[in-house]
C-alpha positions as CSV (number, residue, x, y, z in Angstrom):
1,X,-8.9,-8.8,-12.5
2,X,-6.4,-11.3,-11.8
3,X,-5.1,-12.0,-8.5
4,X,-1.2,-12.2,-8.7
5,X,-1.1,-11.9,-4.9
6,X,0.7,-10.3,-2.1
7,X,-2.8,-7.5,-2.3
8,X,-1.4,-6.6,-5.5
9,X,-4.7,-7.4,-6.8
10,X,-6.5,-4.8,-4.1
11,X,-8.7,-2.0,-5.7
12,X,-10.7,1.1,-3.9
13,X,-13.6,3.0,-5.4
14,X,-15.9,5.6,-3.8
15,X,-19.4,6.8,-4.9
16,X,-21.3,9.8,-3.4
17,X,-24.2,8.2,-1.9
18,X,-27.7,9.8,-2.4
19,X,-29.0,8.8,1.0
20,X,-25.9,8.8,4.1
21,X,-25.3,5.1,5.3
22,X,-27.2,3.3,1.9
23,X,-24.3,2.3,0.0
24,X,-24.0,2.8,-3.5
25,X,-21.5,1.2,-6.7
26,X,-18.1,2.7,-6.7
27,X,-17.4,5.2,-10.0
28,X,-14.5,6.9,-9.2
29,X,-11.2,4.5,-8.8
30,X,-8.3,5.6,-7.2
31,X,-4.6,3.8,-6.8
32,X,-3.0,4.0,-3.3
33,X,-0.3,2.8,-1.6
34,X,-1.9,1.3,1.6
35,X,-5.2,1.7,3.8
36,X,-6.2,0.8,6.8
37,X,-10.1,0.9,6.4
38,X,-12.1,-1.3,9.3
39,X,-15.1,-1.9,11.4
40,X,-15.1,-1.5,15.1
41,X,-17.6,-2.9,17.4
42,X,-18.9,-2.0,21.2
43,X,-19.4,-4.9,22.8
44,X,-21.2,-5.5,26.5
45,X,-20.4,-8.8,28.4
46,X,-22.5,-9.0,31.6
47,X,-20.8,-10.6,34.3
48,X,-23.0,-12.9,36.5
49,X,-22.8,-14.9,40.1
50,X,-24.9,-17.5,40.0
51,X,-24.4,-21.4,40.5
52,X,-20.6,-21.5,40.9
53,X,-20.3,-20.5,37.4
54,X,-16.3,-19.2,36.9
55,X,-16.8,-18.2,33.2
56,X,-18.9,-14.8,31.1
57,X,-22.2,-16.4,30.2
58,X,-22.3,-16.0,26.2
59,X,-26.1,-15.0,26.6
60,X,-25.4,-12.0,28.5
61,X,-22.6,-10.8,26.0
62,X,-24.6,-8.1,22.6
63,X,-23.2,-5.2,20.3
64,X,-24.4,-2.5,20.7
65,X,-22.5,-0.5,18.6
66,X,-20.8,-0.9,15.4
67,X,-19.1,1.8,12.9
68,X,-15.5,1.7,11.0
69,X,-13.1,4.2,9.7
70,X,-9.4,4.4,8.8
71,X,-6.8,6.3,6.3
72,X,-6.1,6.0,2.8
73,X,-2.7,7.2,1.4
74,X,-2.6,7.5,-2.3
75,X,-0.4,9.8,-5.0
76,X,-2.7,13.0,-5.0
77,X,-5.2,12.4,-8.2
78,X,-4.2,14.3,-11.4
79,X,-7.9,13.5,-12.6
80,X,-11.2,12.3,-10.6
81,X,-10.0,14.3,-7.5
82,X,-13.2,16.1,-7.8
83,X,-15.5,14.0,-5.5
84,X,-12.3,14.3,-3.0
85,X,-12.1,17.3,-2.9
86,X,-15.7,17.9,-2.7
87,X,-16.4,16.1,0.4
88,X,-13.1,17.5,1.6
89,X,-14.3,20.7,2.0
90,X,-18.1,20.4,1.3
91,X,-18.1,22.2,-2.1
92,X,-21.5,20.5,-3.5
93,X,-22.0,23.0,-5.6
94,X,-18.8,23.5,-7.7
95,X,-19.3,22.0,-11.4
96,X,-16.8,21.9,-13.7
97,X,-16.1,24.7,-16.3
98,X,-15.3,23.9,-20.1
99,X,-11.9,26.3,-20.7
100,X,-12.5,28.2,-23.7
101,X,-13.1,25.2,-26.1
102,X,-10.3,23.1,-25.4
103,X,-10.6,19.9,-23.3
104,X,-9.5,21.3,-20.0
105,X,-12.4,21.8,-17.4
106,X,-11.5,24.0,-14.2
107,X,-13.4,23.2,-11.0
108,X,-13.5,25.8,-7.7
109,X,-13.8,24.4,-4.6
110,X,-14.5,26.3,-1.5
111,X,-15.8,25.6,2.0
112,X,-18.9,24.4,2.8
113,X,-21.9,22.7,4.5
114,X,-21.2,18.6,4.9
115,X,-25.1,17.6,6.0
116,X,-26.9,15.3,4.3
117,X,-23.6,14.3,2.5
118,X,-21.6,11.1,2.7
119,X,-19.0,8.1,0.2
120,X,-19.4,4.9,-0.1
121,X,-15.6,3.5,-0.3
122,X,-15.2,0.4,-1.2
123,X,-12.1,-1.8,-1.1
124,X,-11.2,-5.2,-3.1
125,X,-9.1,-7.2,-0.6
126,X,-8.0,-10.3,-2.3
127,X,-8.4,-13.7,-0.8
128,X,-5.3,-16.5,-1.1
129,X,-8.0,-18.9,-3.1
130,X,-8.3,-16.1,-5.9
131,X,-11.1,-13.9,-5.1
132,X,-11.3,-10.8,-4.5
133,X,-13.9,-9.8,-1.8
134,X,-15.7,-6.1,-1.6
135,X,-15.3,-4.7,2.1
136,X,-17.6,-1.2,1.3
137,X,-17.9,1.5,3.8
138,X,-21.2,3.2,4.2
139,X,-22.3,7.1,5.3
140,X,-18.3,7.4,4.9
141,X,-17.4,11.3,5.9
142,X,-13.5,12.4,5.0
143,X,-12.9,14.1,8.6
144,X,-9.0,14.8,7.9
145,X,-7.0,15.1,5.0
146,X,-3.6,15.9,4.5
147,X,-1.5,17.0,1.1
148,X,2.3,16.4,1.5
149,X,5.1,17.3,-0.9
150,X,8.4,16.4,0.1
151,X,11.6,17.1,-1.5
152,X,12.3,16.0,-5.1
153,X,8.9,13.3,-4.4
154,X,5.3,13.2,-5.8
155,X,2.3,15.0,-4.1
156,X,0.8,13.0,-1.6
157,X,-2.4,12.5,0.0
158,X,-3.6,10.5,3.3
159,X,-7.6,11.0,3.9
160,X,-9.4,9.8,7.3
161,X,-12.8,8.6,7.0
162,X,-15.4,8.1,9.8
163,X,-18.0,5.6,8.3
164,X,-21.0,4.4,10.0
165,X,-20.6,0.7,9.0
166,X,-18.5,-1.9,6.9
167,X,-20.1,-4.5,4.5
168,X,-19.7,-7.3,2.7
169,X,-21.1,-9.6,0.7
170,X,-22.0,-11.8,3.5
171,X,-23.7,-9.1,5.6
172,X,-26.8,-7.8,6.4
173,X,-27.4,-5.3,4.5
174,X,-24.8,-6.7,2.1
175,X,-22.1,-4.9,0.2
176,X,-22.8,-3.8,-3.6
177,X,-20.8,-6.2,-6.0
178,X,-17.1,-5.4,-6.4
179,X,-16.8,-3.0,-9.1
180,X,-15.0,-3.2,-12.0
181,X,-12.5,-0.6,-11.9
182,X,-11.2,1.9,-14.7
183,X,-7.9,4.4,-13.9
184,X,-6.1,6.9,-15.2
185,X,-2.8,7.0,-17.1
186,X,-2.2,10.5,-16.4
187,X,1.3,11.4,-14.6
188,X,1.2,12.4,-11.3
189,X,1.6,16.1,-9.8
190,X,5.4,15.8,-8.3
191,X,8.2,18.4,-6.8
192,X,9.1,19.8,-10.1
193,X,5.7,21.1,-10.9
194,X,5.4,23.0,-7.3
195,X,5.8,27.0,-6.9
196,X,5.1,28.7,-3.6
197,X,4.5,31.9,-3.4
198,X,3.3,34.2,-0.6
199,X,1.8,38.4,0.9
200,X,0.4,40.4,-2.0
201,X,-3.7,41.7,-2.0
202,X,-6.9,38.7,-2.0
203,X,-9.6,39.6,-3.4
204,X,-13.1,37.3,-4.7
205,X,-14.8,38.1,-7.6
206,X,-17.4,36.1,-9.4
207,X,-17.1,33.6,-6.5
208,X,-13.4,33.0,-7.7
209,X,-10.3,34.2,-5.2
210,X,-7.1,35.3,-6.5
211,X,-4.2,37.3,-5.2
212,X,-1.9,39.7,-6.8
213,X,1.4,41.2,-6.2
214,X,2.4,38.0,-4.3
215,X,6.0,37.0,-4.2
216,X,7.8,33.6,-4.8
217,X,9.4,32.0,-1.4
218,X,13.0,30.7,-2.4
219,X,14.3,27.6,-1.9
220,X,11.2,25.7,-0.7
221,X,12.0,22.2,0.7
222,X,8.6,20.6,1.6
223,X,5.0,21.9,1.6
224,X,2.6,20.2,3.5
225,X,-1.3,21.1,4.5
226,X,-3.7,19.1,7.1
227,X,-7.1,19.9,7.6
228,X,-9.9,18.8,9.7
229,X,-13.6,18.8,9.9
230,X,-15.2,17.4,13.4
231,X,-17.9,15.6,13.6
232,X,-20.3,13.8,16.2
233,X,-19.2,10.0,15.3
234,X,-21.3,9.1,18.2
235,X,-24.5,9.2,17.1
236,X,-26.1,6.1,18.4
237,X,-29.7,6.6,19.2
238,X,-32.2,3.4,21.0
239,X,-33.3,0.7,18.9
240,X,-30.1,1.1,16.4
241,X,-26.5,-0.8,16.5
242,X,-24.9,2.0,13.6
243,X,-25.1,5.6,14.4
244,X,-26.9,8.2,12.2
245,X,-25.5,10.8,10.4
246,X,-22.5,12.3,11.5
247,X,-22.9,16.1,11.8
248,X,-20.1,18.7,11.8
249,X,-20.1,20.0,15.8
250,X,-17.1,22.2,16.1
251,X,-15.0,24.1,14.4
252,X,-12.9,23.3,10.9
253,X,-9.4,23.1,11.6
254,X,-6.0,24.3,8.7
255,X,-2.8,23.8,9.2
256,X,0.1,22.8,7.5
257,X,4.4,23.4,7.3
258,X,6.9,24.6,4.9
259,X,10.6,23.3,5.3
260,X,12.8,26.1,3.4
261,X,16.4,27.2,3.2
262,X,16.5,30.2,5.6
263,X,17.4,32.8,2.3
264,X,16.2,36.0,4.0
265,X,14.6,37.0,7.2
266,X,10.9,37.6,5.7
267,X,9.1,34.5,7.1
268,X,10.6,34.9,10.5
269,X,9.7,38.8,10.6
270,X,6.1,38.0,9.4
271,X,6.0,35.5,12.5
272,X,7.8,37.8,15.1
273,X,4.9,40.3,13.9
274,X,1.9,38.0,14.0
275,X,1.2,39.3,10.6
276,X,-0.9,37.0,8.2
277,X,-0.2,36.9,4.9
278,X,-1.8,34.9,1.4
279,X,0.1,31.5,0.6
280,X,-0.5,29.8,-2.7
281,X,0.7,26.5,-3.5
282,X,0.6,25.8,-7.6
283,X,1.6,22.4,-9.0
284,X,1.5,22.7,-13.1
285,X,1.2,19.2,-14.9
286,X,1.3,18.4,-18.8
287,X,-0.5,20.7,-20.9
288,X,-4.2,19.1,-21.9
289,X,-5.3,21.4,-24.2
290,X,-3.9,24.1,-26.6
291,X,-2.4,26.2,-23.1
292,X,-4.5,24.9,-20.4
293,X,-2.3,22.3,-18.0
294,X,-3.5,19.5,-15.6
295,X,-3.2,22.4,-12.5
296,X,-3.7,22.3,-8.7
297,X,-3.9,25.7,-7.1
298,X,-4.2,25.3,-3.1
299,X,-4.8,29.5,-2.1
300,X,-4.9,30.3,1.7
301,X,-5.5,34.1,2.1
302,X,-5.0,34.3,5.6
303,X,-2.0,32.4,7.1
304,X,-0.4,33.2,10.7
305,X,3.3,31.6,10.9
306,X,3.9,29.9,14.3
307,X,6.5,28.9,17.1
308,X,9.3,27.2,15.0
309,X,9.9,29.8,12.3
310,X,13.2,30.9,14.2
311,X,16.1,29.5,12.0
312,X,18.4,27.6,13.9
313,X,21.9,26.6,13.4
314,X,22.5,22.6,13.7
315,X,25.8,22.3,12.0
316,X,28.0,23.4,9.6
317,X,25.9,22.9,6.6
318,X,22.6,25.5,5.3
319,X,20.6,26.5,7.6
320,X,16.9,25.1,7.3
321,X,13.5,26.8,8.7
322,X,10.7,24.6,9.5
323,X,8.1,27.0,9.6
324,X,4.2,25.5,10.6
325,X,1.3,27.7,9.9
326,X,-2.8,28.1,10.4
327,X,-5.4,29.3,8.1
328,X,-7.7,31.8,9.6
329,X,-11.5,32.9,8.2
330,X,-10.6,36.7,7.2
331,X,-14.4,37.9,7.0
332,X,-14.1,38.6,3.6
333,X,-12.4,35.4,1.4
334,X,-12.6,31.5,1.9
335,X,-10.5,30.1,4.4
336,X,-9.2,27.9,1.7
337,X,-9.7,27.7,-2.6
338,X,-8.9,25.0,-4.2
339,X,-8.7,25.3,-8.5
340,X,-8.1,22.1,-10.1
341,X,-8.4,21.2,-13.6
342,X,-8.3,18.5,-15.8
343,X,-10.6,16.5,-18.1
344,X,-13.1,15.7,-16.1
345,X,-16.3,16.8,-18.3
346,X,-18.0,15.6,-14.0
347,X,-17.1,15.7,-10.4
């Protein structure tokens, strides 16, 4: 690649790594609009008295601990979102389906376990001399994640990693290569595409969830969804400066807000009720294949409305409801379902 400067040249790639913490090559690429991807290290400085010395003796200064982390923002992924959403939500088993015999292939993703799973992320930084140098992040978890769709915009992503160290190619263990990276041309999931709709009957059948009798929410502003998965990032056991695995130790957390034109009372009297209700976010790209589209279909089959849904009145001009919500487990249906298809043969 040729480095025009100004980290125009800058590149990120992620791999699913077969053992946590050993990194592997990058084979998924993925433009974004910024990062913030580092290493952070623990370090102890002894402080001495001892022959009238007035400065911290270097030999009593060691790490002993070192990990990195940070958030990537990128346009949400019309293809190769697979491996996101995967370790998003810990869907290891979901393969892609061939629709019919076109070339679109629908994948399900639904909740599950994140043990034994982990990214390598790498990023390409470029250098003012013309290189670009591989900074890769190893045993790399996606702890938060958050979709956003503002008004008349594209969809958005941000995800937060927790990684247990940050290589290069001067380090011990060293970084893999910088990977030569391959994107897609596909157009991007944006505002037009989007449909909300909300209430109606979940059900799950064949390990696929669906709801019926829903009805469309008017005059939808903004959509956005944040979810969390905690882990223990502290996992630094004697004789070892990077931590081991980090393992979920609490509960996953959904949540997310819908900014609307306040067209009817519905949304406020679910809140005032505490009633939950199914939400289903749809964006419909270009069609691949004979009638199958690019498709994103976020469904939440239980959602509670919270404080906020009360319209207020801040001036002369429509009145607007910021409305936030949480997903709840309903003891029957995944918390969350994510359909997404494309032309990805592979996560």
């Amino acid at each position: 690649m040729t480095n025009i400067g100004a980290g125009l040249s800058a590149q990120l790639g992620i791999a699913q790594e077969v053992t946590p913490g050993t990194p592997v090559t990058p084979d998924h690429f993925y433009q974004f609009t910024t990062e913030s991807l580092a290493a952070k290290k623990k370090i102890v400085q002894v402080q001495t008295i001892g022959g009238g010395q007035q400065f911290d003796r270097g030999n009593f200064r060691a790490t002993t601990q070192r990990e990195a982390g940070g958030d990537v923002d990128l346009p949400f992924p019309v293809k190769g979102a697979g491996l996101l959403l995967q370790n998003m939500l810990g869907s290891f088993s979901t393969v892609p389906t061939q629709q019919g015999t076109s070339g679109a292939y629908l994948q399900v993703h639904t909740p599950g376990a994140f043990t034994g799973k982990a990214l390598s992320v790498q990023k390409g930084v470029p250098a003012t001399d013309g290189t670009i140098e591989p900074f890769t992040y190893t045993g790399a978890k996606i702890t938060g994640w958050e979709l956003d769709c503002k008004q008349s915009d594209i969809l958005t992503a941000k995800f937060t990693f927790d990684a247990m160290d940050e290589l290069t190619t001067g380090t011990t263990p060293a970084s893999p290569a910088l990977a030569t990276p391959s994107y897609t041309n596909a157009v991007a999931f944006n505002f037009v595409q989007g449909a909300l709709v909300s209430g109606g009957t979940v059900s799950t059948a064949g390990g696929v969830t669906s709801v019926t009798g829903a009805t469309a929410v008017a005059a939808v502003r903004a959509a956005n969804l944040k979810g969390t998965t905690a882990v223990d990032g502290a996992r630094f056991n004697l004789g070892s400066v990077t931590k081991a695995e980090q393992i979920q130790n609490s509960w996953s957390n959904l949540t997310g807000s819908l900014d609307v034109e306040f067209a009817s009372r519905a949304l406020y009297d679910q809140y005032r009720a505490d009633q939950s209700g199914a939400l289903k976010l749809t964006f419909t790209g270009a069609i691949i294949d004979t009638t199958y589209p690019y498709l994103l279909e976020i469904l939440i089959p239980q959602a509670w409305f919270e404080d906020g849904a009360s319209p207020q009145v801040g001036g002369p001009g429509i009145v607007m409801q910021s409305v936030p919500f949480t997903a709840t487990f309903d003891g029957t249906n995944p918390a969350i379902q994510v359909r997404y298809q494309s032309t990805d043969t592979a996560i």
